[in-house]
Structure formats: structure tokens, C-alpha cells
N, C-alpha and C positions, 0 to 999 in steps of 0.2 A: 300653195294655197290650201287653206282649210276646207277635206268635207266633208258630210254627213249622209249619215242614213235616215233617212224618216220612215220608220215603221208607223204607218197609219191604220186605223180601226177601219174594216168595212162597218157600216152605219148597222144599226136593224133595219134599218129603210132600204136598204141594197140585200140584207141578207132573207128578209119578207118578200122582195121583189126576186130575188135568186130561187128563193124555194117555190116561190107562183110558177116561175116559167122552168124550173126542170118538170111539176108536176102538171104544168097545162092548165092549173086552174085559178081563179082568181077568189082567193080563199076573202071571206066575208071579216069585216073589220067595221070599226064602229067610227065614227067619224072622231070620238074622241082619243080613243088610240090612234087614229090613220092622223090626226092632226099631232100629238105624240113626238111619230114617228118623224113626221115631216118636221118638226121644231127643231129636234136633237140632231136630224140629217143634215137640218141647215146650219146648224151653230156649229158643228163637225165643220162643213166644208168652209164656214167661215173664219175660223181654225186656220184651217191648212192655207187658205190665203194669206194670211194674216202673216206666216210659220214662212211661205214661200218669198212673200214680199220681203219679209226682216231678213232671211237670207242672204237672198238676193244683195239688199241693200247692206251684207255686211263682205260681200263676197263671196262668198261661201261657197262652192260648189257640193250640193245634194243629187242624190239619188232615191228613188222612193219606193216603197215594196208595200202591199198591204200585209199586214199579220197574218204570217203562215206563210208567207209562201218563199221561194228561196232567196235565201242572199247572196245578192250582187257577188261578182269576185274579183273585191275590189280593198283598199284600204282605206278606214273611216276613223275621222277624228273623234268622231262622236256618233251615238245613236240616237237619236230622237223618237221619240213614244209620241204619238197622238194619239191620244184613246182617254182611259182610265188605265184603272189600277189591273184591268185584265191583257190591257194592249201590253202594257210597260213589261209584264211577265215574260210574254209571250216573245218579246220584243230583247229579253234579256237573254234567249238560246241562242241568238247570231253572235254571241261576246264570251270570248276564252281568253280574256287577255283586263287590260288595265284600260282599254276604250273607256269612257265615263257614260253613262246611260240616263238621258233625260227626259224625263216625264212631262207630257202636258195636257193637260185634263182640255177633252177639246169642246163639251157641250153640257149641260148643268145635269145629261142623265146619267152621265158616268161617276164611275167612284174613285175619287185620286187622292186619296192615302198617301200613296207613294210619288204624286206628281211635285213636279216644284213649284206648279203653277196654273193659269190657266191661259186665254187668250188674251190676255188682258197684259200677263205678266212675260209675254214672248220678245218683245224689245228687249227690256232687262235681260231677260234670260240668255238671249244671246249674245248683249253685249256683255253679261258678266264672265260667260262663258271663254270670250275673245280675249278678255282682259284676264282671262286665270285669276278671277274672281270670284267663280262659282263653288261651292264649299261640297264634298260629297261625302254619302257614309258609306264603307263597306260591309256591303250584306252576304253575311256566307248562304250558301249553295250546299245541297247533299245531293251525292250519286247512289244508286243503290244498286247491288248486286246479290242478282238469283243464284246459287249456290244449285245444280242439276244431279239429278240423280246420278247421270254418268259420269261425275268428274269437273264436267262444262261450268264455265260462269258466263254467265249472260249483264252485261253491264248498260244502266241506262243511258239511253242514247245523249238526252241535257241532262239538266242539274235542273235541278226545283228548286224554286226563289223559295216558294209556299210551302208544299207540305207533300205529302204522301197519304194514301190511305191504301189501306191494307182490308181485303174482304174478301168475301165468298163472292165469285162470279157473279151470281144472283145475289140481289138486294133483298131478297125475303130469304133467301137460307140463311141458317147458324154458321157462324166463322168459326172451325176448329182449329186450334195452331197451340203450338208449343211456344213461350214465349221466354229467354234469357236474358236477364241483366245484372249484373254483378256478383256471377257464381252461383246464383238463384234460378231457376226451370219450373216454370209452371205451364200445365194444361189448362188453357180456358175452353169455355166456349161466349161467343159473345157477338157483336152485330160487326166487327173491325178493330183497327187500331187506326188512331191516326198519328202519327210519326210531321211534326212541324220545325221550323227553322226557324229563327226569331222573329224573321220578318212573318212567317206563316202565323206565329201566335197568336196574330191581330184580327185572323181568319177564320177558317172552319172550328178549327181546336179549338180556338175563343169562343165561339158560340156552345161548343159542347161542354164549359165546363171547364178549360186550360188557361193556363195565367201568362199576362203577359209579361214579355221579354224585351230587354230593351235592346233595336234594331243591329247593334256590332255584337252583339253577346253569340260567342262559337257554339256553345250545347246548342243540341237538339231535344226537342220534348214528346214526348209518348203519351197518347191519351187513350184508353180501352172504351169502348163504347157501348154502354147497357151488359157489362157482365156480368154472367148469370154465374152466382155460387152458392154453393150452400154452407150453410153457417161455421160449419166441422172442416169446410177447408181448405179454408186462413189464406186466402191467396191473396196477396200482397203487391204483385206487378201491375197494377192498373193505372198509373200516372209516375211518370218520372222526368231526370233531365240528367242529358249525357253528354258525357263529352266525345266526339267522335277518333279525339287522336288517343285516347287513352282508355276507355269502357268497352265492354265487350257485350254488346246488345242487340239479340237477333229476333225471327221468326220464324217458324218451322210451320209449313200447310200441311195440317189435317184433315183439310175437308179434301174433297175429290177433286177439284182445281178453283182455286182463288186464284187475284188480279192482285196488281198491285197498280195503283192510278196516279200518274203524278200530276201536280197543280190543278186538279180537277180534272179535263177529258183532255189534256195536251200530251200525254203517254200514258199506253195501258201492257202493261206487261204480264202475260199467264204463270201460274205459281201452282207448280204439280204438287201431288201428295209427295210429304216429305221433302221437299226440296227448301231450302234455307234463304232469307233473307239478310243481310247485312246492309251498313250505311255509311258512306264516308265522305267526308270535307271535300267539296267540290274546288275550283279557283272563287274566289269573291266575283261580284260585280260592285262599280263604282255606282252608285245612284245620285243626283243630284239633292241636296237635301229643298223641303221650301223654303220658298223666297219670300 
């Protein structure tokens, strides 16, 4: 018998109501946020009904975990994302293997880029699923590793669908680092790097300035953020695209201790002065394409 994992979103409406009562207080909201909140909490858990009855009615045996927390230890045909394009991320660290991972955009506030669908499209999607119908594309994945002063490599715990970014601990300090790619070394100073996946292109780097990638392409792309030079010199490493099995493309912290973040706040890793950054081709994940 087929089953699944359903990684579901906790709502804002659970995650507002979670912060009210760890801090005791019942934080002031306007009725048209609190109404918001309650729209999107309701088309979410209309979703998940929706997701359980098709199930159900295809046989399926599920299992269901909200994002983030751990996974079942169990074997799954499939993973199911109910959220957006942040559930599905997040949703893609329970998968080291050829599992197929589907996306379903569960309320109109989410952003599903990467879903295949919405509630609407959850019959189909399961039965195209059932019938080895469902078409996917594979998205590569980067791991990164910290290179330590004493020898040590410190190796990221998942893979990033998205991206990396690379910075000074603090958001208002200057990013110092040594920066190498293809036999080339340069000192900046500057706000970050942001270091993307294909799938990431569409993301933050996109917004800053990076071009997009089309979703199976294996480089990875490098984007420097506000780099500060002066005219006389000539630095040249500020945007690029690498291949991870072949180019030789690092970081080196010169500030007093930088981070290094992956897919936004889902791992944060400390980067001592001096100590080196490298990047390499994780396993793919299968993503369902739309429907």
C-alpha cells in the first residue's frame, strides 16, 4: 500500500496564537488583519481536508508532521507540502533519496512557485500521482562546508533548495572576506554574498539584481551585495555562475565572525576569521512540476 508524508504549514493564525500564549499576552490586531489571518487559516485547513479525504479515498496510508518538526521513521512514497513555496523548502530536508516531493499551495496567501497545484487541483494530483502520471523536475541542492582553523570541516546539516547567503553576523556591519573563483582572489568589503541554486534564482538573488536560471541547470550563481570599490581596483568577482563539479569557488571571513544562512532562517552556521567556505552538489530532489 502507498504512503505519504504530508508536511503541513502551521498557519500565521496558530503561529500569532503560539506567540500570544508563550508571552501571556494578547497582542492587539486590527480586525482586518485578524480577519486575514482567519481566511487563510481557514482555506489551509480546507486544504488539508480536502488532501485527507482524496487520500483516503485513493488508499493511501499518510502520516502528517507540521514543518519542522521531526520525521516520522518510516518509509514514504511521497512527500506532500501543504503550505507554499516555504512549506515545500522546508518540506524538502526529510528527502535524501529519489522520494518525489509535492507541492500544494493550500490558501490564496501563500506563494506556490514551486507547487503543482492548489486545492482545487488535489484529486488530479493524486490520481496522476497513482497512475505514474505525474511529470517531475530535478532540482539540485548545495551543501556547504566551513573549512576551520584547526583542520576541522564543519558540513551543513541539509541541502538548500534556495540559496545561501554569506554576511557579517550583524546586518549593519561590513562583510570582510576574501573571495576565489577561477584562479582569481579578491578582497572585498561589502553587505554579503548571496550564493543561489537554480531553483534559488527566482528568489532573493533575483530580487538583488541575478538572472534567472532555468529549474534543472546544475551551476550555482554568486551575487555580491553593495560592493564597495574604489575605481583603481578593478575587482571583478561580483556576479558569477559555477559549476560545482568542476570550479574552484570559495569564501574566506575577514570580519571578526560572519554566518553563513541557508534558505533564509532554516540553518545558521558561524564563520571565524579566516576560516573558508566551499560548495558542493547535494543529491537532487524530485519536485512535482504544475499541473
Amino acid at each position: 500500500m502507498t504512503k505519504a508524508l504530508i508536511v503541513r504549514k502551521p498557519t500565521n493564525l496558530e503561529q500569532h496564537q503560539a506567540l500570544e500564549a508563550k508571552h501571556s499576552i494578547k497582542a492587539p490586531v486590527d480586525d482586518s488583519y485578524r480577519h486575514f489571518l482567519e481566511k487563510s487559516h481557514n482555506e489551509h485547513m480546507h486544504s488539508l481536508k480536502v488532501l485527507r479525504e482524496t487520500l483516503d479515498s485513493h488508499n493511501v496510508r499518510y502520516s502528517e508532521v507540521k514543518a519542522g518538526e521531526d520525521k516520522p521513521e518510516a518509509h514514504f512514497d511521497c512527500v506532500i507540502a501543504l503550505g507554499g513555496d516555504g512549506t515545500l523548502i522546508t518540506s524538502s530536508y526529510y528527502i535524501n533519496d529519489a522520494t518525489p516531493l509535492i507541492g500544494i499551495r493550500s490558501s490564496s496567501a501563500s506563494v506556490g512557485f514551486l507547487c503543482a497545484g492548489d486545492h482545487q487541483h488535489i484529486p488530479a494530483i493524486i490520481e496522476a500521482f497513482q497512475s505514474n502520471q505525474l511529470r517531475y523536475t530535478e532540482r539540485n541542492r548545495l551543501l556547504a562546508h566551513v573549512h576551520r582553523r584547526d583542520g576541522t570541516i564543519d558540513h551543513s546539516s541539509i541541502a538548500a533548495l534556495n540559496d545561501f547567503l554569506f554576511a557579517a553576523s550583524s546586518p549593519a556591519a561590513t562583510t570582510r572576506y576574501n573571495i576565489g573563483f577561477l584562479g582569481r582572489t579578491e578582497t572585498h568589503k561589502s553587505s554579503g554574498v548571496w550564493i543561489a541554486t537554480a531553483t534559488g534564482s527566482t528568489a532573493a538573488i533575483g530580487a538583488a539584481g541575478g538572472t534567472f536560471m532555468g529549474p534543472a541547470d546544475r551551476h550555482f550563481q554568486f551575487l555580491v551585495r553593495e560592493l564597495y570599490q574604489k575605481s583603481e581596483e578593478g575587482l571583478l568577482l561580483s556576479q558569477g555562475f559555477c559549476d560545482p563539479q568542476s570550479d574552484n569557488f570559495w569564501l574566506e571571513s575577514q570580519s571578526p565572525e560572519s554566518i553563513l544562512a541557508l534558505d533564509g532562517e532554516k540553518l545558521v552556521m558561524k564563520v571565524g576569521f579566516g576560516e573558508r567556505v566551499t560548495f558542493t552538489l547535494a543529491e537532487p530532489v524530485r519536485v512535482a512540476n504544475p499541473f
